[in-house]
Residue frames as qw, qx, qy, qz and C-alpha x, y, z in Angstrom:
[[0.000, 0.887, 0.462, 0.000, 0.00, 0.00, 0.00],
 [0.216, -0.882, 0.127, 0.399, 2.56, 2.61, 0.90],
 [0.362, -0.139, 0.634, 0.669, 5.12, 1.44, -2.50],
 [0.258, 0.545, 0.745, 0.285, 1.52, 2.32, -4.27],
 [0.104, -0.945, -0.250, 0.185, 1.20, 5.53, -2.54],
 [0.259, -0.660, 0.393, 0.585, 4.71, 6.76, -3.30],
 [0.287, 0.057, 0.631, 0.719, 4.49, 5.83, -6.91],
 [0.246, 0.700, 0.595, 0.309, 1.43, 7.64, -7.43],
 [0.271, -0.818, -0.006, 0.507, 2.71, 10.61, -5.48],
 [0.419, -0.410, 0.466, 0.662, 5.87, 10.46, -8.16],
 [0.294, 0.486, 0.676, 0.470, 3.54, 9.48, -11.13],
 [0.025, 0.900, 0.433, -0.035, 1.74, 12.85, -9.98],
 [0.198, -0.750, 0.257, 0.577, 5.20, 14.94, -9.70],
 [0.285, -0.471, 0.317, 0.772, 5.93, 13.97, -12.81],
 [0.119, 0.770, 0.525, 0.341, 3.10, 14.92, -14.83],
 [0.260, -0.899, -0.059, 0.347, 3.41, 18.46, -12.66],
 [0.389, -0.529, 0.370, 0.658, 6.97, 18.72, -14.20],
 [0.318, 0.326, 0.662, 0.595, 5.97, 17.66, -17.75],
 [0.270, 0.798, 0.414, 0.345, 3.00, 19.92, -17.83],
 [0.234, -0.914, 0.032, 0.330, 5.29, 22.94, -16.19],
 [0.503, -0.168, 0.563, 0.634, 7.73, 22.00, -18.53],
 [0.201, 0.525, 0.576, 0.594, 4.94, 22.53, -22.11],
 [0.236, 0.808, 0.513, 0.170, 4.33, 25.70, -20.37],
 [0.328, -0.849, 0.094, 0.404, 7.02, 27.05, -19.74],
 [0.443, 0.284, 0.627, 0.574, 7.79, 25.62, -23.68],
 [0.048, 0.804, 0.554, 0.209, 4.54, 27.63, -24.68],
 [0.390, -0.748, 0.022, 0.537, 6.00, 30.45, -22.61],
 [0.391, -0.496, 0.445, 0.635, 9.12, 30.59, -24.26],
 [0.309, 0.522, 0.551, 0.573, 7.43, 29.94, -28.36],
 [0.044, -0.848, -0.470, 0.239, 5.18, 32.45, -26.99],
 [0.234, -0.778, 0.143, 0.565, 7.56, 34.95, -26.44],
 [0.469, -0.097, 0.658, 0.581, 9.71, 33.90, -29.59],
 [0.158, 0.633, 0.644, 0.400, 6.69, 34.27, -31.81],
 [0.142, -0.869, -0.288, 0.376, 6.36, 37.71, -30.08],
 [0.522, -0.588, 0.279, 0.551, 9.55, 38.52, -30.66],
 [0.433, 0.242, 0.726, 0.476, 9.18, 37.41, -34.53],
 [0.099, 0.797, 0.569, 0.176, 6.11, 39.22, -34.85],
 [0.279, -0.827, -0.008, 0.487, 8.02, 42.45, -33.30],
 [0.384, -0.534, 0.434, 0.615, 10.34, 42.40, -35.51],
 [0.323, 0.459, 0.735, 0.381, 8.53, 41.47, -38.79],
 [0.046, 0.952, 0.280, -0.114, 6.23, 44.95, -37.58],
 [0.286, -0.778, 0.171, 0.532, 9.47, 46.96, -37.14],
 [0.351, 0.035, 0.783, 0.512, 10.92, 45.52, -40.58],
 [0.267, 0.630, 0.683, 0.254, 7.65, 46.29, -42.09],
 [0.139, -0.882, -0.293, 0.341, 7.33, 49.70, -40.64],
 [0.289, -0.550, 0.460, 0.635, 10.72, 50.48, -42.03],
 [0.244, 0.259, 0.646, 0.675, 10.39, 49.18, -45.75],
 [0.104, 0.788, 0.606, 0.038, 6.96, 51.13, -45.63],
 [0.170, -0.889, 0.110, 0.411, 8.99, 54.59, -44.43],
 [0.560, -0.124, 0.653, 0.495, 11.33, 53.46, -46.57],
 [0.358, 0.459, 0.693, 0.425, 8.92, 53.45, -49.78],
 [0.053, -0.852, -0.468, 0.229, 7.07, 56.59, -48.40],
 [0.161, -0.718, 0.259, 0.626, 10.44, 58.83, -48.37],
 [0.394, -0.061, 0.681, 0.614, 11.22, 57.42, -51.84],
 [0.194, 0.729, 0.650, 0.094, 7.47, 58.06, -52.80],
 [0.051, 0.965, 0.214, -0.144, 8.14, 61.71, -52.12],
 [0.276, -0.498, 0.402, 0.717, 11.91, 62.27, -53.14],
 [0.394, 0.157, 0.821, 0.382, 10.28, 60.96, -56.30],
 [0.132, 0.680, 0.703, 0.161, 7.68, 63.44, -56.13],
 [0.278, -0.857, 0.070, 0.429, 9.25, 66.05, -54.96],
 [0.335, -0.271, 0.571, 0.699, 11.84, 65.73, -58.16],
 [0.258, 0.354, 0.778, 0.450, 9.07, 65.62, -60.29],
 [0.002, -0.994, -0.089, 0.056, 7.01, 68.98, -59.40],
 [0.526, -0.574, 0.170, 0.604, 10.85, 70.01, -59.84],
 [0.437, 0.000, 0.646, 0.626, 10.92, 69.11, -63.04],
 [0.151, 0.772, 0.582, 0.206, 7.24, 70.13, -63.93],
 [0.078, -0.910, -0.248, 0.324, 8.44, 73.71, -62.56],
 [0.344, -0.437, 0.359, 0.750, 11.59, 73.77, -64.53],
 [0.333, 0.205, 0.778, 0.491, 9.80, 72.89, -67.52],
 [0.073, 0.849, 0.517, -0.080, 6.84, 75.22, -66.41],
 [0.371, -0.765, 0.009, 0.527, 9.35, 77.68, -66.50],
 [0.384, -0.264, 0.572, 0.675, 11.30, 77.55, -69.47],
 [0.211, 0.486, 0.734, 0.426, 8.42, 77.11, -71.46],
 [0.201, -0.821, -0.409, 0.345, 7.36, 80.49, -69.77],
 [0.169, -0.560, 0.395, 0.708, 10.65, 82.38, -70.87],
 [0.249, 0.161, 0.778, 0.554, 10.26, 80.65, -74.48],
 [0.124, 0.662, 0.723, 0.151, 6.75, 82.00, -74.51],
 [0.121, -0.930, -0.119, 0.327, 7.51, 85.67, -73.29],
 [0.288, -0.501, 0.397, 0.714, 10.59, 85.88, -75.44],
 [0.316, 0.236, 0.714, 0.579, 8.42, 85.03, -78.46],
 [0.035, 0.916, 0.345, -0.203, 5.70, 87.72, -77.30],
 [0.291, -0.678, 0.323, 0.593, 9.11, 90.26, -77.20],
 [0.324, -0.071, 0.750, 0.572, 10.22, 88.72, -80.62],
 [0.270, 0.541, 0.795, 0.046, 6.61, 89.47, -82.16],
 [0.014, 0.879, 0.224, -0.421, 6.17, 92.92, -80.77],
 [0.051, -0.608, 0.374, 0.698, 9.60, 94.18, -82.25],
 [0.230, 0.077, 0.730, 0.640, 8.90, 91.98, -85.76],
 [0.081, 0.883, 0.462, 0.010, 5.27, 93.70, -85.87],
 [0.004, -0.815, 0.161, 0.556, 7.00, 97.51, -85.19],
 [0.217, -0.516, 0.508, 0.654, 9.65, 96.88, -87.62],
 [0.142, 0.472, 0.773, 0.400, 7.01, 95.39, -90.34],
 [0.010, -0.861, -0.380, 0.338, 4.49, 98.39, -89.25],
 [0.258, -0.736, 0.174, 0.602, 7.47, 100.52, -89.83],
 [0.548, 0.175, 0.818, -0.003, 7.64, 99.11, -93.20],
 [0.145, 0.636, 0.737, 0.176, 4.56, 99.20, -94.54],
 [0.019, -0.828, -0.196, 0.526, 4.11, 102.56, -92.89],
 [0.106, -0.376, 0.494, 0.777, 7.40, 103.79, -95.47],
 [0.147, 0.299, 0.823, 0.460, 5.92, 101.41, -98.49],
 [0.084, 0.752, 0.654, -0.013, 2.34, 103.32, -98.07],
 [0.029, -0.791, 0.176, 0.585, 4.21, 107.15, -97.78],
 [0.378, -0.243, 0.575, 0.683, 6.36, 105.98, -101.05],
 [0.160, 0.508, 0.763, 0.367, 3.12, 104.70, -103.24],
 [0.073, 0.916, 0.271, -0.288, 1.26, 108.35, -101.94],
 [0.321, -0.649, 0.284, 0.629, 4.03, 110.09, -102.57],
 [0.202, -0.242, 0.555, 0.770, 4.10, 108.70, -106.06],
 [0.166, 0.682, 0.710, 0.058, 0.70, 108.68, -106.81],
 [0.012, 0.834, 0.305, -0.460, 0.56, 112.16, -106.14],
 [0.236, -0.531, 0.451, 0.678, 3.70, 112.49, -108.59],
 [0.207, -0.064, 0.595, 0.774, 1.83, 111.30, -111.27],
 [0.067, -0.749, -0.469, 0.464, -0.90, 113.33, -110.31],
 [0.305, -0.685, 0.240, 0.617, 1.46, 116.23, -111.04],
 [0.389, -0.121, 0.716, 0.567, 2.80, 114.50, -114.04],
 [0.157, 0.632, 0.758, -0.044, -0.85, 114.40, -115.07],
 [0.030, -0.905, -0.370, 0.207, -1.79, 118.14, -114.57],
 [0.108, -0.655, 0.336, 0.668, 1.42, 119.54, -116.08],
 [0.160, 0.179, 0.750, 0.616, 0.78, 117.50, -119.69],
 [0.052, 0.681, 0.720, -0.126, -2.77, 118.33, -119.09],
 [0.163, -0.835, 0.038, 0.524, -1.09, 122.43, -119.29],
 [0.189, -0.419, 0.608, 0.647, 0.89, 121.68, -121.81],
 [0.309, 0.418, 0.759, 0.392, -1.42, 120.47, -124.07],
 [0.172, 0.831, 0.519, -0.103, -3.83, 123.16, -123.27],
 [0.536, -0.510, 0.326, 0.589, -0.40, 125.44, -124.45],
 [0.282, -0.202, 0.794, 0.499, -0.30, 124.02, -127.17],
 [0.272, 0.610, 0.705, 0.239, -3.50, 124.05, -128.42],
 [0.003, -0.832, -0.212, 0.513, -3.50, 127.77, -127.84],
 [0.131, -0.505, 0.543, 0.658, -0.53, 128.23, -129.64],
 [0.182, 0.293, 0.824, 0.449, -2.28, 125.55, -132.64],
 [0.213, 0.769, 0.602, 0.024, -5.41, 128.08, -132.32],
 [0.005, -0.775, 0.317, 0.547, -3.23, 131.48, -132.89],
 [0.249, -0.146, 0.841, 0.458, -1.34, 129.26, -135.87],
 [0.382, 0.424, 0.809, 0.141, -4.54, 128.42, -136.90],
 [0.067, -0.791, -0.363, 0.489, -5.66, 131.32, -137.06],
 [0.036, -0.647, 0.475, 0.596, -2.60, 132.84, -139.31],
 [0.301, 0.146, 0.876, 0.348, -3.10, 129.76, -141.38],
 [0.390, 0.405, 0.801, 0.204, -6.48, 130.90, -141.97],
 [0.341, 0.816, 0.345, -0.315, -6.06, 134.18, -143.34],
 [0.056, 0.520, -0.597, -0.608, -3.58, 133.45, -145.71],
 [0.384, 0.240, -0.821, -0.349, -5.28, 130.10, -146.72],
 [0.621, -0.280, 0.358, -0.638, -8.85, 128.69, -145.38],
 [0.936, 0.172, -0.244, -0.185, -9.49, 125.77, -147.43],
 [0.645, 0.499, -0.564, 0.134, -6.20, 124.69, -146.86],
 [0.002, -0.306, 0.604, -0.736, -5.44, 125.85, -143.14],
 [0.634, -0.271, 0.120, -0.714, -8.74, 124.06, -142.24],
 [0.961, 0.031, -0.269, 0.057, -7.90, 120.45, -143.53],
 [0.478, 0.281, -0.614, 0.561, -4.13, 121.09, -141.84],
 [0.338, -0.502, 0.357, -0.711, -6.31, 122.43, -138.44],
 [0.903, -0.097, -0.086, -0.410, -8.70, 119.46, -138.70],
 [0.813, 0.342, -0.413, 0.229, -5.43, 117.06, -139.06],
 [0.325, 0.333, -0.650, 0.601, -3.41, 118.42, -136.17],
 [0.415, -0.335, 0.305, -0.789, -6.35, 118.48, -133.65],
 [0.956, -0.107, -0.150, -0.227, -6.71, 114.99, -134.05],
 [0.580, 0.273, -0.578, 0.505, -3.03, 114.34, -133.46],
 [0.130, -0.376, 0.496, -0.772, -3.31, 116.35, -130.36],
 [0.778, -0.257, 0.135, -0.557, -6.48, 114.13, -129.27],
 [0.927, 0.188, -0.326, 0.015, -4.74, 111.11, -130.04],
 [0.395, 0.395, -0.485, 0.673, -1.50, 112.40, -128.15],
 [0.214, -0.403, 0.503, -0.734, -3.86, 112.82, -125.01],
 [0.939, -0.146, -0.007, -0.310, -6.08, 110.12, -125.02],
 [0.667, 0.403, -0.546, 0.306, -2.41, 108.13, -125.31],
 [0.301, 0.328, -0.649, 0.617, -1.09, 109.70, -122.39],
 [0.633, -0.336, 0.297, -0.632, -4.43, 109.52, -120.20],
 [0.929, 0.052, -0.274, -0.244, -4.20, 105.82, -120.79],
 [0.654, 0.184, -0.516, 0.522, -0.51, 105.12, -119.76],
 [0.136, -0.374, 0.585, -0.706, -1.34, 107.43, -116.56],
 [0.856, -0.124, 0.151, -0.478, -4.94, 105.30, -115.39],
 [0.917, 0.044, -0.395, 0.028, -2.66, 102.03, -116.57],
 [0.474, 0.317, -0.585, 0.577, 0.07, 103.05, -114.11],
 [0.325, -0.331, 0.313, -0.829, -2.26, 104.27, -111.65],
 [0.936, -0.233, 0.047, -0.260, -4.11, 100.80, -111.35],
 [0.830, 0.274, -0.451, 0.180, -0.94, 99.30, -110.96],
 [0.010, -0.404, 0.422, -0.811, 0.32, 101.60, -108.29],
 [0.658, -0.304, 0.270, -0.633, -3.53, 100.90, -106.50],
 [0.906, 0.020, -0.407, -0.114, -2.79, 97.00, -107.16],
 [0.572, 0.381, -0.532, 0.494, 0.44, 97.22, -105.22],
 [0.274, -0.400, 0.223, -0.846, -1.14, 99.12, -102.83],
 [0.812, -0.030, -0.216, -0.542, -4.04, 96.45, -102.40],
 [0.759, 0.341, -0.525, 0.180, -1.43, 93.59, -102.72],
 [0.453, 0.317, -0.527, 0.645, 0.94, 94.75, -99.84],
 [0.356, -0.319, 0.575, -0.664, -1.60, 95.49, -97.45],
 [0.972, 0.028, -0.207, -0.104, -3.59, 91.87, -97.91],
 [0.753, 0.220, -0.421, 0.455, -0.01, 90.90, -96.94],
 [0.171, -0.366, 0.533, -0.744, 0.45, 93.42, -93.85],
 [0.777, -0.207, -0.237, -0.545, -2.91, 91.68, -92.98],
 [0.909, 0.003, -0.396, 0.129, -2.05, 88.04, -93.20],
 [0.502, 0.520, -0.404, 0.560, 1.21, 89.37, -91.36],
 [0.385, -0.441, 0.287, -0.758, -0.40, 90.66, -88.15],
 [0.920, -0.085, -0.151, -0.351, -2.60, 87.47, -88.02],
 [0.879, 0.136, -0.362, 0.278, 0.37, 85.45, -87.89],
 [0.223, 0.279, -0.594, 0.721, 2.53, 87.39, -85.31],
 [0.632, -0.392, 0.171, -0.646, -0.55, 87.29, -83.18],
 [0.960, -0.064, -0.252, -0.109, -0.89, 83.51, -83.51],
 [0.480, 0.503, -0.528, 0.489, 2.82, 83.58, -82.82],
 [0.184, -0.592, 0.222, -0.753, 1.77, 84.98, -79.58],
 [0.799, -0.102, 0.098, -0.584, -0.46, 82.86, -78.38],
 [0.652, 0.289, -0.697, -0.070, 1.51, 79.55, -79.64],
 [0.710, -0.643, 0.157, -0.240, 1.63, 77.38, -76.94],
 [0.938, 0.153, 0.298, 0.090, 4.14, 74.45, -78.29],
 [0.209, -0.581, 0.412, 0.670, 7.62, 75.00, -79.58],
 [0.438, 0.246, 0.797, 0.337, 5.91, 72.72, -82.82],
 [0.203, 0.813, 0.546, 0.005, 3.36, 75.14, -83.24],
 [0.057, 0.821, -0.273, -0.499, 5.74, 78.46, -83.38],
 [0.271, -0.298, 0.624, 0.669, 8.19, 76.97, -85.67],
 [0.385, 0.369, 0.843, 0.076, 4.84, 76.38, -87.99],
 [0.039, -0.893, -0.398, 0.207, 3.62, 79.60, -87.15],
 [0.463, -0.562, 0.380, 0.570, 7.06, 80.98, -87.97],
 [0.470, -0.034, 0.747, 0.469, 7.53, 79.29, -91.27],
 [0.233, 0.621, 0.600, 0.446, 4.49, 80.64, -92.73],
 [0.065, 0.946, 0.163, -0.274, 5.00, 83.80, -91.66],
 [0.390, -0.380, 0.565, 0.620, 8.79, 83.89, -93.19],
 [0.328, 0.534, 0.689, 0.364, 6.26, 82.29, -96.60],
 [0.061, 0.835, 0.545, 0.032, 4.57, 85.79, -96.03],
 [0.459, -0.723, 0.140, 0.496, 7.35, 87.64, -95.71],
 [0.370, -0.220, 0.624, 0.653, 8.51, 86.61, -99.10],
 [0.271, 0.587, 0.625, 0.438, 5.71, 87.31, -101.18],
 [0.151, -0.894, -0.106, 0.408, 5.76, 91.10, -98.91],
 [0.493, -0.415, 0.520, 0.561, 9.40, 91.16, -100.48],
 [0.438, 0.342, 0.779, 0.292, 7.62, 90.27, -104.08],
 [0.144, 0.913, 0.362, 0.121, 5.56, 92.78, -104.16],
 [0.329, -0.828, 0.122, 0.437, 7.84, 95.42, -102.45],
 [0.423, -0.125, 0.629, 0.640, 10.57, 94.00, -105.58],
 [0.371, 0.505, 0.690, 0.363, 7.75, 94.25, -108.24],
 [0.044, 0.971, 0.231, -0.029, 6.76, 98.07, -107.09],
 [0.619, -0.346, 0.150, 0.689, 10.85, 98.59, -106.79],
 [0.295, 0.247, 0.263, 0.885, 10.63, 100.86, -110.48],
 [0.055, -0.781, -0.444, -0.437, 8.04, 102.70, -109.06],
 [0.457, -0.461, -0.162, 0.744, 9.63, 105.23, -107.10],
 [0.045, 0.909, 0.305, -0.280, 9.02, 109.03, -107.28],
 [0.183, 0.861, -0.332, -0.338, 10.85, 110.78, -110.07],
 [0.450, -0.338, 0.808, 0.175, 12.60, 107.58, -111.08],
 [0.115, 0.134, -0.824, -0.538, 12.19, 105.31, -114.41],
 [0.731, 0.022, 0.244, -0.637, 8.58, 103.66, -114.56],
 [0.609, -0.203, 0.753, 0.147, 8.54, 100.08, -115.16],
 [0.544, 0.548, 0.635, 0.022, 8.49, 98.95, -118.75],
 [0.217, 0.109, 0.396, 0.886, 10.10, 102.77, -120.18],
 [0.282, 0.502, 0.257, -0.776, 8.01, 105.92, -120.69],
 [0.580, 0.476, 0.647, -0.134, 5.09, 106.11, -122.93],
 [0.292, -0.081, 0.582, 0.754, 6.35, 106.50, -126.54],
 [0.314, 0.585, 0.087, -0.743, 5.40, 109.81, -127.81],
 [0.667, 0.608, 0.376, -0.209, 3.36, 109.33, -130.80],
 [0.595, 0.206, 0.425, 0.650, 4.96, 109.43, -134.52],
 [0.013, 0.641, 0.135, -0.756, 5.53, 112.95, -135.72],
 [0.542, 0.350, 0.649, 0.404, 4.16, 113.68, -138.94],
 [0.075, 0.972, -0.007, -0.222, 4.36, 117.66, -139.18],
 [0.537, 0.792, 0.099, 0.274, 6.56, 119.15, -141.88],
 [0.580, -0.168, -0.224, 0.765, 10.42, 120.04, -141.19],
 [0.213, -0.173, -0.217, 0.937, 9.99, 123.91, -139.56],
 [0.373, -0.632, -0.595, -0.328, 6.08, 123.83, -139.41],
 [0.089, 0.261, -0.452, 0.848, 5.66, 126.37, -137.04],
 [0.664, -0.312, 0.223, -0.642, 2.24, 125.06, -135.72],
 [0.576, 0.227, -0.767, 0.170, 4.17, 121.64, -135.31],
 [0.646, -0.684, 0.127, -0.315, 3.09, 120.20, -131.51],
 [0.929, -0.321, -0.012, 0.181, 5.99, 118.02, -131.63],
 [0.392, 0.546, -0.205, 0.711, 8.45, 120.82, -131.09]]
């Protein structure tokens, strides 16, 4: 009885030890697995900061860029405003001359106009004195030679009214021509303005440069017209003279 009691006593201590043993096991995973789990968070916590700072050096480099770029494209856009203004004045300035040059000769052959316009009426005086002498030495005759030179003289002005009204719509074509081109010209330094895209100035560019050269065209084509100066093409060949050598009512003397 008592070798029965002492072995169940022992059988009972060591079950006590075993199960103080799995829990001070359990304990000791416990912890471990704590420990794991600590360190997994801290590990995580880091790579996450980790990504976060990168997230924003990354963003932070990129508004950098967007401002350098926001910039430049700023300067690029204000230096083509600048670039517009002065190629507008110095076109304005131009045109301004080109539009004084074409008055200027208009007006000369205005002038040109109103002094043949004198000189004929001169001349007919002088052909109606002449005529005059003619016809009291000799009507019959001095009437067919009046009748004969007063057509020359109409013919000699209807001539030269023609070569002034043909130079004078040429003069108002140029005129016509070169501002249609100042137009277009404006239009295009505006757009200039406004471009947003280096793709879109150089476009905007090119066809104004296109417009530039047909300004140039015209400007080249009005070049003999210039005030006192040759007219294009040679002055208007004076009519054939057909008056008698030292005809003294001769108009082409």
């Amino acid at each position: 009885m008592s070798d029965q009691k002492e072995s169940s006593v022992l059988f009972s201590l060591k079950e006590l030890m075993g199960l103080e043993e799995d829990r001070i096991r359990q304990e000791e995973d416990a912890r471990k697995q704590s420990a794991a789990a600590e360190a997994g968070a801290k590990a995580d916590a880091d790579r996450r900061a980790k990504e976060a700072e990168e997230a924003r050096m990354r963003d932070e480099e990129e508004r950098r860029r967007g401002e350098e770029m926001r910039r430049k494209e700023e300067a690029a856009r204000i230096e083509a405003v600048r670039h517009a203004e002065i190629e507008r004045s110095r076109l304005e300035s131009e045109q301004k001359a080109r539009m004084e040059q074409i008055s200027k000769q208009q007006e000369h052959e205005r002038h040109l106009a109103a002094l043949k316009h004198d000189e004929g009426k001169k001349k007919l005086q002088k052909m109606v004195v002449g005529i005059g002498v003619v016809l009291l030495a000799a009507i019959v005759g001095g009437g067919l030679f009046i009748k004969n030179q007063q057509e020359e003289h109409a013919r000699q002005a209807a001539a030269a009214e023609q070569a002034r009204l043909a130079q004078q719509e040429k003069i108002d074509q140029l005129a016509r021509e070169a501002q249609a081109a100042q137009g277009k010209i404006n239009q295009l330094v505006d757009s200039l303005k406004n471009a947003q895209t280096d793709a879109e100035r150089a476009k905007i560019q090119a066809q104004l440069d296109d417009v530039k050269k047909v300004q140039q065209q015209i400007q080249q084509r009005g070049g003999g017209v210039v005030p006192g100066g040759p007219k294009p093409g040679g002055d208007t060949p004076k009519p054939k003279c057909n008056c008698q050598p030292g005809d003294p009512l001769c108009a082409c003397f």
